[in-house]
N, C-alpha and C positions, 0 to 999 in steps of 0.2 A: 394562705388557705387555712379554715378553718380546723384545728389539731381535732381530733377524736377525742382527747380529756377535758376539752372546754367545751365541745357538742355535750359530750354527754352530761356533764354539771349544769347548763345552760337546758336542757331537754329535762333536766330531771327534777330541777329548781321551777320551771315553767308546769309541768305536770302538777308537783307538792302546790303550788299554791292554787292550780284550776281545783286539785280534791281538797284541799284544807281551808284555805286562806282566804280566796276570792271573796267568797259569802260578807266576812267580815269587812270586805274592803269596797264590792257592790255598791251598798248604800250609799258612800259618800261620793262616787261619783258617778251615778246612773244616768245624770244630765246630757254625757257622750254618746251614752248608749241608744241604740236603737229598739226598740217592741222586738220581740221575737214570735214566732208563736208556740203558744201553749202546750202544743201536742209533738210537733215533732224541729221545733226551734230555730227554724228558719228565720232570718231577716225580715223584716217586714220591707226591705229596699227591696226583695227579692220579689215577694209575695205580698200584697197589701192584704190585712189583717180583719176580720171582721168577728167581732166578738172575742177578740185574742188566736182567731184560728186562722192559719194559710188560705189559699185556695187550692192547695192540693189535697189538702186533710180535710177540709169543707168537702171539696169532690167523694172522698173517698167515705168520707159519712156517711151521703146521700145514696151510697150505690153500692148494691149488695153486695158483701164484701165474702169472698169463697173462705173456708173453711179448709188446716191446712190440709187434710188429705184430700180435698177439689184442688187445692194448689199443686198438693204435689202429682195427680196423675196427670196433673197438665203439662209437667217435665218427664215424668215417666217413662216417655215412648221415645225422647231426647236421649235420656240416661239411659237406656236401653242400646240407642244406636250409640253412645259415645261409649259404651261397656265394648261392644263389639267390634267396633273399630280398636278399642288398645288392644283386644284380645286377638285378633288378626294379625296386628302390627309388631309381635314380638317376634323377633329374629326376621323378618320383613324386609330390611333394609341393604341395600344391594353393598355398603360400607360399611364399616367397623361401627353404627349406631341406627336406630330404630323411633329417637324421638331428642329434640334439640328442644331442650326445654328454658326458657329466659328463669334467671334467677339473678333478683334484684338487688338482694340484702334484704326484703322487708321479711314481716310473716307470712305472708299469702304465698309467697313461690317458694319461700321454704317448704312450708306445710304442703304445696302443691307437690314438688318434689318428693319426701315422704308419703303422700297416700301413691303414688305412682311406682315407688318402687313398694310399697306394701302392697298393693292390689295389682300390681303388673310383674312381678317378680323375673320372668323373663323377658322383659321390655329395654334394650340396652340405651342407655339412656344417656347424653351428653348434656349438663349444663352452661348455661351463656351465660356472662357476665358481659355486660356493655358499658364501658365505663365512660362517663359525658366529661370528665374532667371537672366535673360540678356535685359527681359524686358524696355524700356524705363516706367519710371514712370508716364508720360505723357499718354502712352497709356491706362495704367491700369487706371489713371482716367479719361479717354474720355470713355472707357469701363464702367464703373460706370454710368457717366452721361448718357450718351447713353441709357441705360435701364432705367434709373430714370425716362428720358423725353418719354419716349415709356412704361413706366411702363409694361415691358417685366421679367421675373421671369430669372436670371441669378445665372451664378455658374462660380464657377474659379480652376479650376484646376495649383496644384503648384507641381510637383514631386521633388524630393530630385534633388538639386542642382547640386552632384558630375555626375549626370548620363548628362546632360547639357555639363559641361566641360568634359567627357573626350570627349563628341557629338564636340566640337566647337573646340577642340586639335585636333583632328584627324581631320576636316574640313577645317583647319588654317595651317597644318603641313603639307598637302596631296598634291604633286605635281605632274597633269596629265596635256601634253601635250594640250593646248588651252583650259582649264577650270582655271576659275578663283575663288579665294574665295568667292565673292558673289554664284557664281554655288552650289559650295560644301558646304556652310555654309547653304544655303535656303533648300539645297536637301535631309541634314540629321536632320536641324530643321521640313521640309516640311514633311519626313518619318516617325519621330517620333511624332510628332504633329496630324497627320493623323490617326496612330495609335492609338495616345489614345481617339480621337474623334469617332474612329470604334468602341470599346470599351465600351465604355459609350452610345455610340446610340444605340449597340445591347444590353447592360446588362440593358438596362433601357427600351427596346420595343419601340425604338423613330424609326419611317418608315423611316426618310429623313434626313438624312447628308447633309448640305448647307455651301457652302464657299464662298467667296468675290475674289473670285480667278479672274484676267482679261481675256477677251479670250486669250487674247497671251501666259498667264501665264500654262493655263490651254494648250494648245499647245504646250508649252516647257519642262512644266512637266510629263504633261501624253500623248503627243503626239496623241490628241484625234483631233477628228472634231465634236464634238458635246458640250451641258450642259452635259449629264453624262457619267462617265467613266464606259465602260462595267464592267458587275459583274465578271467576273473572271481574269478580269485585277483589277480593284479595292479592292479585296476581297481575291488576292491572298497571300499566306504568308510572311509577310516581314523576309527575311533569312537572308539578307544584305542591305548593306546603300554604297555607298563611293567606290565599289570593296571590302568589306571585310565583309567577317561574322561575325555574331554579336556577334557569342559567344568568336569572336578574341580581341573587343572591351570589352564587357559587364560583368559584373560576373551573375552568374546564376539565382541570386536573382534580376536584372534588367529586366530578357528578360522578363518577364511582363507586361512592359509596350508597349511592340512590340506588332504588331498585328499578331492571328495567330490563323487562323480559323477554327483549331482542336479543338478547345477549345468550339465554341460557333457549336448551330443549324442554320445550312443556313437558316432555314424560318426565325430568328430572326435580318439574317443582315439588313440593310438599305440603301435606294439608293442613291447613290454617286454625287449629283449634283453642280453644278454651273452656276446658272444664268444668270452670266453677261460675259457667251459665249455668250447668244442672246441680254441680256440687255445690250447694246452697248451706255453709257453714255462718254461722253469729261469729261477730267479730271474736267476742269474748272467749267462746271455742279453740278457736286458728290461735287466740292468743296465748291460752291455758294448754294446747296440746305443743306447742312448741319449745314452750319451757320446760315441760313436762318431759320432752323427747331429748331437750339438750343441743335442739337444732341452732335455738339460738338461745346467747348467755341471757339473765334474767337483768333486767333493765337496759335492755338492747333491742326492746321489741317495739318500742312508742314509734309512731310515724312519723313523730314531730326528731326523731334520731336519724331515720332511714331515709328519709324523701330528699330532694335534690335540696343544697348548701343557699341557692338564692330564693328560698321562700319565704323568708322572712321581706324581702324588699316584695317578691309577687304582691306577699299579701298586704302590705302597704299601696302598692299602686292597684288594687284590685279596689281597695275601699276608698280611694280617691275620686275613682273614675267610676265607681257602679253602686260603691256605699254600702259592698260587703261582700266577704272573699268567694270567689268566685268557685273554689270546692264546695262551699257548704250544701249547697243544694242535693249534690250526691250524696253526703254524709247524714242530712234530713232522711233521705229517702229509706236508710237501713233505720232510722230512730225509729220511722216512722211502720216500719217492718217491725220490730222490737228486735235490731240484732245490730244495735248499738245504743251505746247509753247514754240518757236523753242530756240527764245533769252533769256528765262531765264533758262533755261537748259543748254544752249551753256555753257553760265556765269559761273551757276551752276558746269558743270562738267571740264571744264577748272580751277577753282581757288579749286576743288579737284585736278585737275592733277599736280597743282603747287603746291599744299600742300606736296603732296605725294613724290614729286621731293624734295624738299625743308624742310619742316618741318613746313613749314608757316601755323599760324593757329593753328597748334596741339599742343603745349605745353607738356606736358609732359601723353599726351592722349595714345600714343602709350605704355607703358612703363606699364601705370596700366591698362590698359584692356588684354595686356599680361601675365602681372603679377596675373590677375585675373584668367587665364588658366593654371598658372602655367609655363607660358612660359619665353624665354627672347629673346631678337632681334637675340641672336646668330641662335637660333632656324628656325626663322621666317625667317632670310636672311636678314635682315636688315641692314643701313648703317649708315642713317644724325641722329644725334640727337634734339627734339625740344626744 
């Protein structure tokens, strides 16, 4: 498995060249590269490009675009109900905690973390760590620190290994029609990860389930408009992940870890929220008050350190099969907000799209994060060797 001192050299060497170096290096091989566009850098494999612009930035041209305080009284009356609900929910909870909040390693549930015990100070509050086995190690000790510096009572949940891999084989192997690995690998880590957070909040009488989820994220995945997802959407059985039942995946002794609300008393579930639908922070913010706070050490904050250990293979078979990684589209979406930065990003996903074309970069990355699935290129559709 990947050490913590070669992530982070590898994360920190990959950042220096998307700000310093790329520029220089662009020119001479743009022939791989694909159009992006202009405004907020999207693929054109994603978005076909007219005049250098998406068709989402084209949309948003055309059609009167609110002003932010129209935007913001449009959350308003959200932030209002998600105010009063934490403010009810302090000493609330029938056990020793009041809110089971997931905490990743990245900035977002850190920083989540910290505005909750600043703005809720009598909200007793338990963090979750859920460790996939695929963990960057980097996370698990920003997760560490994190509670240290907030002196927050934490726990870490590890489940058996093999039930991860066959989750990240079947996510890896699974070819639908314009979904990408990032899709399928977030969707059945997001299902099962959610699961065992339902779990533990209801077996333990914690009222409030809390995630670091973005609004967009929280709109892509639960296709909600609000911070919390209705209880009978959130609370319904998970029977499958992926298109396929679980018990096609699982042996019998797994499904356990699935959520399944036969099992427990409805008055004892917990409501399902995410704040930072309404808490609408610029990345660059979450980034700057983090290190600021000590929450996390300074050069421990890049996603490209935090995020699961097989995204470098994701995002190779994401550009194989769709012709360009399949986060990007979310990460346009805050560009295109202004609350992420257009040109390190551009940098950023362009000298993946020439990795993934190429091999450049990856070394023999692809080969054992496979092999750690049990897989092999044949499997995966793969071609160049690094």
């Amino acid at each position: 498995m990947t050490s913590a001192t070669s992530l982070i050299t590898r994360a920190r060497r990959f950042r220096f060249y998307a700000e310093h170096l790329w520029r220089f290096h662009r020119p001479f091989i743009r022939r791989h590269l694909r159009q992006r566009c202009a405004i907020c850098i999207v693929s054109e494999a994603y978005s076909p490009l007219e005049n250098g612009v998406c068709a989402e930035c084209r949309a948003l041209a055309n059609s009167p675009r609110p002003t932010e305080p129209v935007a913001e009284q449009k959350i308003a009356p959200l932030a209002a109900e998600l105010d009063a609900l934490l403010t009810k929910s302090q000493g609330a909870g029938a056990g020793a905690y009041d809110a089971l909040v997931m905490l990743s390693g990245g900035k977002d549930s850190a920083f989540l973390l910290h505005l909750l015990r600043q703005r809720y100070s009598n909200l007793r509050l338990l963090a979750l760590t859920i460790d996939n086995s695929f963990m960057s190690p980097v996370a698990l000790d920003n997760a560490r620190r994190t509670v240290d510096v907030l002196d927050i009572d934490h726990i870490t949940l590890r489940p058996p290994k093999s039930l991860y891999v066959k989750s990240f084989r079947l996510a890896c192997t699974l070819r639908e029609e314009g979904k990408g690995c990032f899709e399928t690998v977030d969707r059945i880590d997001a299902d099962l990860g959610f699961s065992l957070a339902k779990i533990h909040a209801t077996v333990n009488d914690i009222p409030l389930l809390v995630s670091g989820l973005s609004w967009a994220q929280v709109e892509r995945l639960f296709d909600v408009r609000s911070f919390e997802i209705p209880r009978e959407r959130a609370f319904a059985r998970v029977g499958s992940t992926l298109g396929h039942g679980l018990e096609e995946i699982y042996d019998p002794g797994e499904m356990h870890y699935w959520w399944d609300p036969s099992r427990f008393e409805c008055a004892r579930w917990p409501q399902f929220i995410h704040p930072f639908y309404v808490w609408r922070y610029a990345e660059r913010h979450i980034q700057a008050e983090v290190l600021r706070l000590g929450l996390i050490k300074r050069g421990n904050d890049s996603p490209m350190l935090t995020n699961n250990l097989i995204i470098p293979m994701m995002t190779v078979l994401d550009h194989v099969r769709l012709g360009y990684a399949s986060f990007e589209p979310e990460f346009a979406s805050q560009v295109r907000l202004g609350k992420a930065d257009p040109l390190f990003w551009r940098n950023a996903f362009e000298m993946l799209e020439y990795a993934a074309r190429t091999g450049w970069m990856l070394g023999d990355e692809i080969e054992r994060m496979a092999e750690s699935l049990g897989l092999t290129r044949e499997d995966l559709g793969l071609g160049f060797r690094g």
